[in-house]
C-alpha positions as CSV (number, residue, x, y, z in Angstrom):
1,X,235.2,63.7,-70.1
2,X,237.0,62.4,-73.4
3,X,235.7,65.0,-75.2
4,X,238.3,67.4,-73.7
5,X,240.3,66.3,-76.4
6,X,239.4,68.3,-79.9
7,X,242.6,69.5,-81.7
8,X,244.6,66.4,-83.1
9,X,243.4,64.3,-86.4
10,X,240.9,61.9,-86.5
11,X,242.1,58.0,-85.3
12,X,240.4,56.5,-88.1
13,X,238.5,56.9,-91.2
14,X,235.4,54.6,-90.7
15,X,232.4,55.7,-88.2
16,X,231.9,53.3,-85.0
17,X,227.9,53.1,-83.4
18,X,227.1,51.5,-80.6
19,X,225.9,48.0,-80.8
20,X,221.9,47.3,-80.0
21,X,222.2,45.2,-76.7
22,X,226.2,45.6,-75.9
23,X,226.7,46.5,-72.1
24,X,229.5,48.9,-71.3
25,X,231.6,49.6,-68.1
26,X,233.2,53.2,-67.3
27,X,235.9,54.0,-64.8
28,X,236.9,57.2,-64.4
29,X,241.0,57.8,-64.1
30,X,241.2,61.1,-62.1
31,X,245.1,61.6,-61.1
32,X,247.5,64.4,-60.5
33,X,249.5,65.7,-62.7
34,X,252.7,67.9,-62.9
35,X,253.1,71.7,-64.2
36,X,250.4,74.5,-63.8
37,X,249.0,76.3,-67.0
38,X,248.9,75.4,-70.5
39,X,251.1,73.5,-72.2
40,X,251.7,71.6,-75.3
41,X,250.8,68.4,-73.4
42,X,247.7,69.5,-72.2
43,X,244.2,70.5,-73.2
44,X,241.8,73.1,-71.7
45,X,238.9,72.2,-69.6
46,X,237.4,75.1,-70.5
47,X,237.9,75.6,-74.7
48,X,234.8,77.8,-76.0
49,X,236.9,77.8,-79.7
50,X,236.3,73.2,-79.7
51,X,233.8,72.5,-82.1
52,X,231.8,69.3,-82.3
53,X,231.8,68.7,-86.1
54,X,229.0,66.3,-86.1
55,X,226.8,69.1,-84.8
56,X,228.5,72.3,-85.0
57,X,228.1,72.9,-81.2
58,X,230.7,74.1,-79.0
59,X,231.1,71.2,-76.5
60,X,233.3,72.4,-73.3
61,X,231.6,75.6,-72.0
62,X,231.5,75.0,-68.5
63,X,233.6,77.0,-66.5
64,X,231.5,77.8,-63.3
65,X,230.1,74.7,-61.0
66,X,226.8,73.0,-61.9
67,X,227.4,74.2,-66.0
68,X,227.5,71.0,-67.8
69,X,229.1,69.6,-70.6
70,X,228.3,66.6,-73.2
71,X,230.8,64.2,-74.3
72,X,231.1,60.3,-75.7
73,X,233.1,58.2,-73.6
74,X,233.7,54.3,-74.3
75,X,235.8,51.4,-75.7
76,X,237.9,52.0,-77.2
77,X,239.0,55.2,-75.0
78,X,240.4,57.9,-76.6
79,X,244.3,57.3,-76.7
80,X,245.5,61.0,-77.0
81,X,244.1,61.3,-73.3
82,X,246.8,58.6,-72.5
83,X,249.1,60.9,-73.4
84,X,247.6,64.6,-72.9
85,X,246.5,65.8,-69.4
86,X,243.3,68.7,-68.8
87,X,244.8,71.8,-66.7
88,X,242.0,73.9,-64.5
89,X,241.6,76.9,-66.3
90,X,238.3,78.1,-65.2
91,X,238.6,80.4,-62.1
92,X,237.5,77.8,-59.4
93,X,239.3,75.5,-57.3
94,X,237.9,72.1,-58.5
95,X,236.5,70.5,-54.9
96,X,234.4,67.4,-57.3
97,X,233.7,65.7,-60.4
98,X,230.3,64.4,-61.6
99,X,230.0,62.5,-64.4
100,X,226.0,61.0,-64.8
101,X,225.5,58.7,-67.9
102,X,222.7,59.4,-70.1
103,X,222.4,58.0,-73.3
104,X,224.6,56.2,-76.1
105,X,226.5,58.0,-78.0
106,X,228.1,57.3,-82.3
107,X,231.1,58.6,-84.0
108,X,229.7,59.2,-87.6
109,X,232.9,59.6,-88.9
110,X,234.9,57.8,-86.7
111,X,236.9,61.3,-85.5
112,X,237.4,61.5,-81.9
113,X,236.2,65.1,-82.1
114,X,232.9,64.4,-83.7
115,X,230.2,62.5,-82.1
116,X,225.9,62.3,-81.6
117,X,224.1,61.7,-78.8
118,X,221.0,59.8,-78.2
119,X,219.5,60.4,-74.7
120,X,217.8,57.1,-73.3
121,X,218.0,56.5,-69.6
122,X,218.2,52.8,-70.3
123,X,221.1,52.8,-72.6
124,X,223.1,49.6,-71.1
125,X,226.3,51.5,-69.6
126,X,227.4,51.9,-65.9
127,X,230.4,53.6,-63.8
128,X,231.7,50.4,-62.1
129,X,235.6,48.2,-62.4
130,X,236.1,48.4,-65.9
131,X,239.5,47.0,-64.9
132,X,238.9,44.1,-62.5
133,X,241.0,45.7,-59.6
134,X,238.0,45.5,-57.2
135,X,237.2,49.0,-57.2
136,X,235.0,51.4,-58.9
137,X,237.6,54.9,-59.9
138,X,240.5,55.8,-59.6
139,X,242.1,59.0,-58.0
140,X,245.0,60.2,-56.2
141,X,243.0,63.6,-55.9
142,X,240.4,62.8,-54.8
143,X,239.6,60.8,-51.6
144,X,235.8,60.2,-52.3
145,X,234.2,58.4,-55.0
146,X,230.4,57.1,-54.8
147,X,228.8,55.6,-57.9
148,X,224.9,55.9,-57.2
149,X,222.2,53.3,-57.0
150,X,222.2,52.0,-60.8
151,X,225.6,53.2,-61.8
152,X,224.6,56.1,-64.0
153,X,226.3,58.5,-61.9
154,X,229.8,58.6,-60.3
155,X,231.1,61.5,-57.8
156,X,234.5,62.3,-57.0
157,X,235.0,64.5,-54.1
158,X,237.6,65.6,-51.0
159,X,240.3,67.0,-52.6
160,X,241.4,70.4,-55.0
161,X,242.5,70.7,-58.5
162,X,243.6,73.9,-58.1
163,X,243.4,76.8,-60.3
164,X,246.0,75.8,-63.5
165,X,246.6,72.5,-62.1
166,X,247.2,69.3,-64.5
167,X,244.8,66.0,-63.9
168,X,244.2,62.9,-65.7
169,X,241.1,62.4,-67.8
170,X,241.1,58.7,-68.6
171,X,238.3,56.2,-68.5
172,X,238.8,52.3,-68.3
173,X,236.3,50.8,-70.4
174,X,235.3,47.8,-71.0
175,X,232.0,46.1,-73.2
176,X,230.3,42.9,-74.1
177,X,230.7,44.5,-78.2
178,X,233.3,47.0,-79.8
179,X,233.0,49.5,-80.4
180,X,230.7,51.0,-77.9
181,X,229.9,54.5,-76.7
182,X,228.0,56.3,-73.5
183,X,226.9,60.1,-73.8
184,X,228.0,61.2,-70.2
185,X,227.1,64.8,-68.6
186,X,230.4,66.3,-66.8
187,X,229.9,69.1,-64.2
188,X,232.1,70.4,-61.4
189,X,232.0,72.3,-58.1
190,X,234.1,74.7,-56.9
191,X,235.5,77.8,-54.7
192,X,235.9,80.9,-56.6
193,X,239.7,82.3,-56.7
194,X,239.4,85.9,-56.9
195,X,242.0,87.6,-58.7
196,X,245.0,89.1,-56.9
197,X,243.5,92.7,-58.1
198,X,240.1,91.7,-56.3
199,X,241.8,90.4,-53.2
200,X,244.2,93.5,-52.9
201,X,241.1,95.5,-53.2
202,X,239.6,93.6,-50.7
203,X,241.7,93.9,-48.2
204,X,242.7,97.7,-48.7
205,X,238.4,97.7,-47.8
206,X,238.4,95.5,-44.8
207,X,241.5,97.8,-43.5
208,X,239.3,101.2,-44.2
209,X,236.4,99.9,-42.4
210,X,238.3,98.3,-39.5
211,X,240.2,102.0,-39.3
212,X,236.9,104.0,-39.4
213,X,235.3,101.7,-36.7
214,X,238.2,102.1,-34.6
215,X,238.3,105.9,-35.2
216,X,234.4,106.2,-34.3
217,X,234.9,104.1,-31.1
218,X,237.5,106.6,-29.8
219,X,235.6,109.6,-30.7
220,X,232.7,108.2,-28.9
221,X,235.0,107.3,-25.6
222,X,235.9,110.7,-25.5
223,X,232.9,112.3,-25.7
224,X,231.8,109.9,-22.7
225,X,234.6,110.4,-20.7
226,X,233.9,114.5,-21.2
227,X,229.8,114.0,-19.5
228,X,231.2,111.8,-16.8
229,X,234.1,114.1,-15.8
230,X,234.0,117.7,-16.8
231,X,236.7,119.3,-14.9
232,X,239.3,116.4,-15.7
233,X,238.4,117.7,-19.2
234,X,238.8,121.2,-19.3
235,X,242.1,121.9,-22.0
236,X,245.0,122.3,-19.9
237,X,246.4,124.8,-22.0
238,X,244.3,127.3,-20.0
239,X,245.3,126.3,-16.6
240,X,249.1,126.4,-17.3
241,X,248.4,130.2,-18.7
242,X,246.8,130.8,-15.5
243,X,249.8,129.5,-13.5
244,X,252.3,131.6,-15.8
245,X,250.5,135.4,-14.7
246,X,250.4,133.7,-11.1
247,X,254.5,133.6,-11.3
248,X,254.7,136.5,-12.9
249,X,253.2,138.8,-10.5
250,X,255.1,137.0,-7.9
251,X,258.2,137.8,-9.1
252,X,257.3,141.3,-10.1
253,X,256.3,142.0,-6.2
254,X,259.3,140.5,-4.9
């Protein structure tokens, strides 16, 4: 998801393409980070204002699960996201990452922020150890990762980036050539946060309903309680009147 990355100058001056025949390996760095909103060592994951220049499209417009978005990543990796982290600020708790490889990708200018893809499902790039540690991902978020039959696709799942939270979006690469470049599509999933106003309101609704339920319950109790016993029923008001002009002519006879 290097593509995150769209508002600091280009790296160099010269354009890098992917060499015919060069095979590249992608591992995905997915690790917590500290703080909660934006900061100034941070990008967006949702930015609708990035611009590709190389196209003029706007790149990172996914902010609901299963939207996808289109980046380059490869070797070299982009070196700003050594230092910048991506903060959540869609309105879902982040529950996975899918990143699916699906073509090669160039830098015509050789700006991180500006790059073509080429969709070919034979393109000679894979998720796998990039960095020789034995295993395929890293993630201290997430507890999950499968790469599929092939390597084109890698899932992270079992964990939460939270709403505003700060994660890592580094990829080990590594390649038989240099430069060389994947397009990869990036998607999430995700549980909707509502927003404090929406849950207030939800729970001033769930309180009305339970209230009127209770109130009809009562009402119907009553009425049943009337049928099955009608003299039990009868207002009491009348029989202590009744009682009162009993003593009273008592007392005036005595």
């Amino acid at each position: 998801m290097k593509g995150f990355v769209c508002l600091l100058a280009p790296v160099v001056a010269i354009g890098w393409a992917t060499p015919s025949g060069a095979t590249l390996t992608i591992e995905p760095v997915i690790n917590f980070v500290a703080g909660s909103g934006p900061s100034a060592d941070s990008f967006p994951l949702y930015n609708p204002e990035a611009i590709n220049a190389a196209n003029g499209e706007h790149p990172f417009l996914a902010n609901e699960p299963g939207e996808i978005d289109t980046v380059s990543i490869g070797n070299p990796p982009d070196p700003r996201l050594l230092q910048f982290s991506v903060w959540n600020n869609t309105a879902y708790n982040i529950t996975s990452l899918r990143l699916s490889i699906i073509g090669s990708a160039t830098h015509p200018t050789g700006d991180e922020d500006s790059w073509l893809i080429t969709r070919d499902p034979n393109v000679d790039a894979f998720f796998g150890d990039a960095d020789g540690d034995g295993k395929i991902g890293l993630s201290n978020i997430f507890s999950s990762i499968v790469v599929s039959d092939g390597g084109k696709t890698i899932t992270l799942s079992g964990g939460v980036i939270p709403v505003g939270g700060h994660f890592t979006d580094i990829a080990h690469a590594s390649s038989t050539d240099f430069p060389v470049f994947a397009g990869v599509d990036t998607s999430f999933d995700g549980v909707l946060v509502p927003e404090p106003a929406t849950g207030v309101l939800l729970l001033t609704g769930g309180l009305g309903l339970f209230l009127a339920r209770r109130t009809r319950q009562c009402t119907v109790r009553q009425t049943e309680n009337m049928a099955l016993h009608p003299a039990q029923s009868r207002p009491r008001r009348n029989r202590g009147r009744m009682v009162a002009v009993s003593e009273g002519k008592s007392l005036r006879s005595a």
